[in-house]
C-alpha positions in Angstrom: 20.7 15.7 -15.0 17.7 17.6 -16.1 14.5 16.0 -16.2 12.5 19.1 -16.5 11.7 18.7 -20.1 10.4 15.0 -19.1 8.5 16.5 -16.3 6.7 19.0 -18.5 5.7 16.5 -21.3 4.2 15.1 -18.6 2.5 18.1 -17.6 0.9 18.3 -21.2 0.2 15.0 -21.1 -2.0 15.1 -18.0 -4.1 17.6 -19.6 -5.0 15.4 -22.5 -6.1 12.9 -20.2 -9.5 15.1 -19.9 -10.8 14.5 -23.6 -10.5 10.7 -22.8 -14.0 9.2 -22.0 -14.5 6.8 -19.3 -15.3 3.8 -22.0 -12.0 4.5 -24.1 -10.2 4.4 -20.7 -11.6 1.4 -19.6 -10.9 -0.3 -23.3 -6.7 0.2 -22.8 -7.3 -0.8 -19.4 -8.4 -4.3 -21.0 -5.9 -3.9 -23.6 -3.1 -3.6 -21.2 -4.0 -6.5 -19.1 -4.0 -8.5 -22.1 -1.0 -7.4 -23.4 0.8 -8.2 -19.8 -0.4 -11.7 -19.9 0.4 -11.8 -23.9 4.1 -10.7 -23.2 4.6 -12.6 -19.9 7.9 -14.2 -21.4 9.5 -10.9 -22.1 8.0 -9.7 -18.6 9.8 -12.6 -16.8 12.7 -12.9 -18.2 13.6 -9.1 -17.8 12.4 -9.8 -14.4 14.8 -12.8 -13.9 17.8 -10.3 -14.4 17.1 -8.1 -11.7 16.4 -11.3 -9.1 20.2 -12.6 -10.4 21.6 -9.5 -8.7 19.6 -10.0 -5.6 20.3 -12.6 -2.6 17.1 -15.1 -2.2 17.8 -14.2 1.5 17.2 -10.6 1.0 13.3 -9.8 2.6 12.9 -7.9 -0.6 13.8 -10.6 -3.4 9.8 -12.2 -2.8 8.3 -8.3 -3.7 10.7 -8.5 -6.3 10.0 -11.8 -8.0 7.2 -11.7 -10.7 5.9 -15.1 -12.3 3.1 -16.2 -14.3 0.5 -16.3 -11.7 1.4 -12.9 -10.5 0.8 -11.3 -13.7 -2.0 -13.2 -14.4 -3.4 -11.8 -10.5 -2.1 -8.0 -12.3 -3.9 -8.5 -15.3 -6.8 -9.4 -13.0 -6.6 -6.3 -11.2 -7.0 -4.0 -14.2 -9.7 -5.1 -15.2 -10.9 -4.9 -12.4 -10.1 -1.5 -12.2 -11.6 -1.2 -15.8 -15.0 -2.4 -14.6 -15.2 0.2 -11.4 -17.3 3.1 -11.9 -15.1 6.6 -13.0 -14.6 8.5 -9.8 -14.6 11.9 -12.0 -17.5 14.0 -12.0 -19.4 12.8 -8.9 -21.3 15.8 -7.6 -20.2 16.0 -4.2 -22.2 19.3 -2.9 -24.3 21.3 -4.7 -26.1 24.0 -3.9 -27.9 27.3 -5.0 -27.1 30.5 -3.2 -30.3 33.4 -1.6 -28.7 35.5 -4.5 -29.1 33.4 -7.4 -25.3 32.0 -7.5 -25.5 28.1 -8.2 -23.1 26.1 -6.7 -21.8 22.8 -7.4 -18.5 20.7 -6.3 -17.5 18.3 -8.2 -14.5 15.6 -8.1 -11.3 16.0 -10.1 -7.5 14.6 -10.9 -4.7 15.8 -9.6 -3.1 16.1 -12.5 0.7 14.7 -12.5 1.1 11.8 -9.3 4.6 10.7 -8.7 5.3 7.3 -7.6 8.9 6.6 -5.4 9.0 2.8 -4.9 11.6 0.1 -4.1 11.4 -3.4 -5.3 8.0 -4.1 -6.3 7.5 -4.1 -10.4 3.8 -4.8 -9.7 3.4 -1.2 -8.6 4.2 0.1 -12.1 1.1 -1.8 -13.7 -0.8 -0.9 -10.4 -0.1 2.6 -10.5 -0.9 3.0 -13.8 -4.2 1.2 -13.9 -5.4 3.4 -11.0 -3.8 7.0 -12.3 -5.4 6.4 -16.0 -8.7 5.4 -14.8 -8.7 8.8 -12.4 -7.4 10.8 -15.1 -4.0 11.7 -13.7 -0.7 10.9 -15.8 2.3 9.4 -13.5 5.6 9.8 -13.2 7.5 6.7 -12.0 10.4 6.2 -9.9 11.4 2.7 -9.2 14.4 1.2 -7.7 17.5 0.0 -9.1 16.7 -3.4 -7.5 13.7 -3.2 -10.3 14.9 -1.6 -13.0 15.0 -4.1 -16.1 11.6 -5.5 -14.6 10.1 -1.7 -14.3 11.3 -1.1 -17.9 9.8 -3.7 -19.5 6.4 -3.3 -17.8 6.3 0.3 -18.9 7.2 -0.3 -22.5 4.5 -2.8 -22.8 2.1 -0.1 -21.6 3.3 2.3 -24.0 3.1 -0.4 -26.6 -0.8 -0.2 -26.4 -1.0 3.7 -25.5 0.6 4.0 -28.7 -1.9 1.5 -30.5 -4.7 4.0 -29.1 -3.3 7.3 -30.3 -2.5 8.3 -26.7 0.1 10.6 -25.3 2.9 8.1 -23.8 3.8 10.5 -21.6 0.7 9.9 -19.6 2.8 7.7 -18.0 7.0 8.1 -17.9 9.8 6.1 -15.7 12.5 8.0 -14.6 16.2 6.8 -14.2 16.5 4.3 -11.4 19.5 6.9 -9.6 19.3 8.7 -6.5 19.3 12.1 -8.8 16.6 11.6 -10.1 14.6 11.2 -6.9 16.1 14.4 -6.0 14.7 16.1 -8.8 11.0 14.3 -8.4 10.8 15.7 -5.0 11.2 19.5 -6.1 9.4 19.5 -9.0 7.0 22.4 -8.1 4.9 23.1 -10.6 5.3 19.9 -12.7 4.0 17.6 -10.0 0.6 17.6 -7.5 1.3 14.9 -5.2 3.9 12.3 -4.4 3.1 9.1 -3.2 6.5 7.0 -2.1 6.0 3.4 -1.4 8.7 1.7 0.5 11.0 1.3 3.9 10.1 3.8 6.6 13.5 4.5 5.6 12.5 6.0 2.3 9.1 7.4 3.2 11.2 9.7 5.9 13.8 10.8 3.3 10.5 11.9 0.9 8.8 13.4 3.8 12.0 15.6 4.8 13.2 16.1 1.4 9.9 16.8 -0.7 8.7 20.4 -1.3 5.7 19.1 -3.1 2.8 17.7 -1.1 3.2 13.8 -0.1 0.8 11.2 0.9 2.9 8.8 3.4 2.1 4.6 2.8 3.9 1.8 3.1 6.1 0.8 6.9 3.4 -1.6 8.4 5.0 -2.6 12.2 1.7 -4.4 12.8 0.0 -6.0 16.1 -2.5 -8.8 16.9 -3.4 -8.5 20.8 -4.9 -12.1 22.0 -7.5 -11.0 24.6 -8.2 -12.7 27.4 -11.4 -13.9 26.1 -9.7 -14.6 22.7 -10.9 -17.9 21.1 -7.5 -20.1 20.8 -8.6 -21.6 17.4 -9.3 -18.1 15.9 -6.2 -16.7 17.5 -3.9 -19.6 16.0 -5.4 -19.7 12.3 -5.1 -15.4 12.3 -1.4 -15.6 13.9 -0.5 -18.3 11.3 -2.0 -16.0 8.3 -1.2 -12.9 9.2 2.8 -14.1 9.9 3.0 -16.3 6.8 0.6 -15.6 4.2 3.5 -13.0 2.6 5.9 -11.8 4.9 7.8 -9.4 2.5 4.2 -7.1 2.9 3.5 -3.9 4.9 0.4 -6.1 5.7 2.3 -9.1 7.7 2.0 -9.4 11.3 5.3 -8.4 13.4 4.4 -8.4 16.7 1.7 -10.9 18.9 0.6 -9.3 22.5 -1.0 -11.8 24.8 -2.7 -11.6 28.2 -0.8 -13.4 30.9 -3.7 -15.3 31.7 -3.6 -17.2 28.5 -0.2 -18.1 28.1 -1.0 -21.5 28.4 -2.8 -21.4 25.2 0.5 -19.7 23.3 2.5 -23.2 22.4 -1.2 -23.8 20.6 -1.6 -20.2 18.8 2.2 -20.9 17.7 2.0 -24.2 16.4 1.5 -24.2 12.9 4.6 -21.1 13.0 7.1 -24.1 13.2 6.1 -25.2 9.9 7.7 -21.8 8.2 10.3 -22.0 10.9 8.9 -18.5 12.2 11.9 -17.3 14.5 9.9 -15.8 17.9 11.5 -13.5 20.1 9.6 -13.4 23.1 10.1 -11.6 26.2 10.4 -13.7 29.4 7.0 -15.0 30.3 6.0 -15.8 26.5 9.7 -17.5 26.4 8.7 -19.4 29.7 5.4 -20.5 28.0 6.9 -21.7 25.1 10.3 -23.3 26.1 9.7 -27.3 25.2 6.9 -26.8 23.4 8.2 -24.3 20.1 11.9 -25.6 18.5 14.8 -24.1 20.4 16.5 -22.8 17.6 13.7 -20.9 16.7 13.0 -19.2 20.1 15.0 -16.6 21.2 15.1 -14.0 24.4 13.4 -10.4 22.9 15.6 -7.5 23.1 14.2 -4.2 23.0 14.4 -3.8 19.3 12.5 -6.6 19.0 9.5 -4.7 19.4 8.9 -1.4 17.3 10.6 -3.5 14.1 9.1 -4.7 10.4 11.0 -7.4 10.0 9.9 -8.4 6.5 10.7 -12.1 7.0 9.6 -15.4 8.9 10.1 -13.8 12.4 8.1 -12.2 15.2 7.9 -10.6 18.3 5.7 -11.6 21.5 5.0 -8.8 24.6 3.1 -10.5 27.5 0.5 -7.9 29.3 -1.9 -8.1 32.5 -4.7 -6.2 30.9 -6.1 -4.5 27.5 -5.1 -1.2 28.8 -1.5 -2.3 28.6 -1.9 -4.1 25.4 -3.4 -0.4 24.1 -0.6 1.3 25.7 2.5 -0.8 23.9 0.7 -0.2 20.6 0.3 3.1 20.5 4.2 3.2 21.7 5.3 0.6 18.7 2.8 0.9 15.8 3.5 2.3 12.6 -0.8 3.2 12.3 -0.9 0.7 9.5 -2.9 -2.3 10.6 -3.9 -3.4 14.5 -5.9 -6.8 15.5 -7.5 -8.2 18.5 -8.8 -11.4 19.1 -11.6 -11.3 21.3 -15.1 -12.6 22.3 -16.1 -9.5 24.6 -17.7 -7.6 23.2 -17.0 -4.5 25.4 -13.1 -5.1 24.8 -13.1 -5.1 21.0 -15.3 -1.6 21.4 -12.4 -0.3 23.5 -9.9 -1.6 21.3 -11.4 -0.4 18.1 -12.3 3.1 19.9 -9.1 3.3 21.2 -6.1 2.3 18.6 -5.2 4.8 16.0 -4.5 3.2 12.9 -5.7 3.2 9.2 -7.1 -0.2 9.6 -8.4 -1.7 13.1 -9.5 -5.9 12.9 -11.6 -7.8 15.5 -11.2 -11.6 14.7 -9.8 -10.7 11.3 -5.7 -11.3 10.1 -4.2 -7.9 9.2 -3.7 -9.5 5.8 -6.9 -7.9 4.4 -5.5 -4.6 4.4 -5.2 -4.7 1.0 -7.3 -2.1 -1.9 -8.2 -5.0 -3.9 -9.5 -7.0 -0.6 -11.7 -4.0 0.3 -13.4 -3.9 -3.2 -11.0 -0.8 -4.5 -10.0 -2.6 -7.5 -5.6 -2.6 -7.1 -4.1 0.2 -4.7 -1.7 2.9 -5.5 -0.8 2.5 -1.8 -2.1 2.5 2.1 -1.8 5.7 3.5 -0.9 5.8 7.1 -0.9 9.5 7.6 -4.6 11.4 8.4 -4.7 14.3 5.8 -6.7 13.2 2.6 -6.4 10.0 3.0 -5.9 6.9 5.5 -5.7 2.8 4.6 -6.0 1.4 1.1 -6.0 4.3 -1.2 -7.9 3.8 -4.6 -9.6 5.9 -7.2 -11.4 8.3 -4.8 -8.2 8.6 -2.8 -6.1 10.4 -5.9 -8.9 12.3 -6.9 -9.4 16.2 -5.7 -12.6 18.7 -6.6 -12.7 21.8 -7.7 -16.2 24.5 -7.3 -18.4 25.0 -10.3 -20.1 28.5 -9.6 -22.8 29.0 -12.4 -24.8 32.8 -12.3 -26.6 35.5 -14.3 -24.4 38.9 -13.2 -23.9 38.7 -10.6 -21.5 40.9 -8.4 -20.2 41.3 -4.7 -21.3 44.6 -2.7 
């Protein structure tokens, strides 16, 4: 395989992207949206063959699953997107030099973004919303789980690129095989950026594989500590959504730590959990704690992999401490730097905690489930970085956006 002749249409492509204005962007923005609720049949149905060769008990089958609301929700999104200012052009710096020089930065595209992503179709009309609106043309590399869904989506988007006179290489899926990948991650010189969205599984195989630059998202192993001066009804209703709300997310909660003072409260923080039959694994004072009061066959003795683990599914972890500073110390051992939480009515102890954790997103009194671009006003989110460089949390338009210097003079030269 050879894909170097796709990856240099989309090189030409990307460059065409700059004689689009921001209105004309925003109009096939619109245009798409409608065209994904307009062919939502098509969309699901496509979308129903790749769920018939996936087990309902597999954690990825619910990012998999597409259905009217959720491309309504998409739609949503991109015009959304469509309605956010264009994050080209902002002057960042400017500034004139003693010897006349005139100096001005300004915000860019990339260029060409690739996108390495497992089962989650939504990330194709995601991805493209975002790159388009930032100017940058994308090169997509789904999963075989999401292959007839991916390849539906995108020929509906090239459906309307074509309706607008635009390149459709602005935006290309690559074969859903592992060669392919291989050939993504080395295309020097075709590609600016990769962006894989996934298992911590696949973001380490990009990460030691790539020879391009890549911005690391996705693996979410994420904490709530219950202080002990957490409110119990805040601590139960934040547990509850941040477990449930969509457990097949990087965003779902994987792991509660509790003071040992407030163990008596934990049968109450857990009580609505029985209702999704949330399988605990808590270690042996939690385990105490809730023995009679949580269903049997849902509790069961932690092991040391219970803790460290995304589990992607309606299970959790409990780690009992005797102060913050413990609390602190198992998450900075365990967390992926994706999202952290405490509940708390001290003030000094959500200081420290917030001070303290390194992560891309840090909650006091709020369920991790927020940690999401369009809950933070971004519009949709081509991913949540949990690296430092660039970028860190919910990455929108600003995040895939570079600058370049604008130097303006009258002759001048360098003694």
């Amino acid at each position: 395989m050879n894909l170097n002749e796709t990856f240099t249409a989309v090189r030409a492509a990307s460059r065409k992207l700059a004689l689009l204005s921001d209105e004309q962007i925003n109009r096939i923005l619109n245009a798409v949206a409608d065209a994904a609720v307009a062919k939502t049949s098509y969309i699901l149905s496509e979308n129903e063959k790749d769920l018939a060769r996936m087990e309902k008990s597999n954690p990825k089958y619910d990012r998999l699953k597409l259905t009217e609301e959720r491309l309504q929700g998409i739609a949503a999104d991109m015009r959304n997107v469509a309605t956010l200012p264009s994050p080209l052009g902002r002057i960042l710096k400017e500034e004139k030099r003693p010897n006349g020089m005139k100096l001005t930065k300004i915000s860019v595209p990339f260029g060409v973004i690739g996108i390495i992503y497992e089962a989650r179709p939504n990330v194709s009309f995601d991805v493209f919303s975002l790159c388009l609106k930032s100017g940058n043309a994308c090169i997509l590399k789904g999963g075989s789980d999401a292959d007839y869904s991916n390849r539906a989506i995108v020929e509906v988007i090239h459906e309307v690129l074509k309706r607008f006179n635009v390149d459709t290489h602005v935006v290309e899926l690559l074969p859903a095989d592992r060669e392919a990948t291989a050939e993504l991650l080395h295309a020097a010189g075709y590609v600016d950026l990769i962006i894989p969205r996934g298992s911590s599984g696949l973001i380490n195989f990009v990460r030691q594989n790539a020879t391009i630059p890549v911005i690391e998202t996705g693996a979410g192993i994420c904490h709530t500590y219950f202080d002990e001066q957490g409110d119990t009804a805040k601590g139960a209703a934040i547990i509850h959504n941040a477990k449930t709300r969509r457990v097949s997310v990087c965003n779902a909660l994987d792991c509660v730590i509790i003071h040992q003072n407030r163990l008596t409260d934990l049968p109450a923080l857990c009580e609505k959990l029985k209702e999704s039959n949330v399988i605990i694994y808590a270690d042996a004072p939690s385990y105490e704690a809730l023995q009679g009061h949580y269903p049997a066959e849902l509790l069961q003795p932690a092991t040391p992999e219970s803790f460290g683990t995304e589990f992607l599914d309606y299970k959790m972890a409990i780690k009992t401490i005797s102060s913050i500073e413990d609390a602190l110390g198992h998450i900075q051992e365990y967390s992926s730097r994706h999202s952290e939480s405490i509940i708390t009515e001290s003030k000094e102890h959500a200081e420290l905690f917030t001070k303290v954790v390194d992560a891309a997103c840090v909650y006091t009194n709020v369920s991790t489930a927020f940690t999401d671009g369009a809950q933070f006003g971004l519009g949709a989110e081509i991913g949540i970085s949990t690296q430092k460089l660039h970028a860190r949390g919910p990455m929108g338009l600003e995040e895939i956006t570079s600058y370049k210097w604008l130097i303006e003079g009258n002759g001048q030269t360098r003694g």
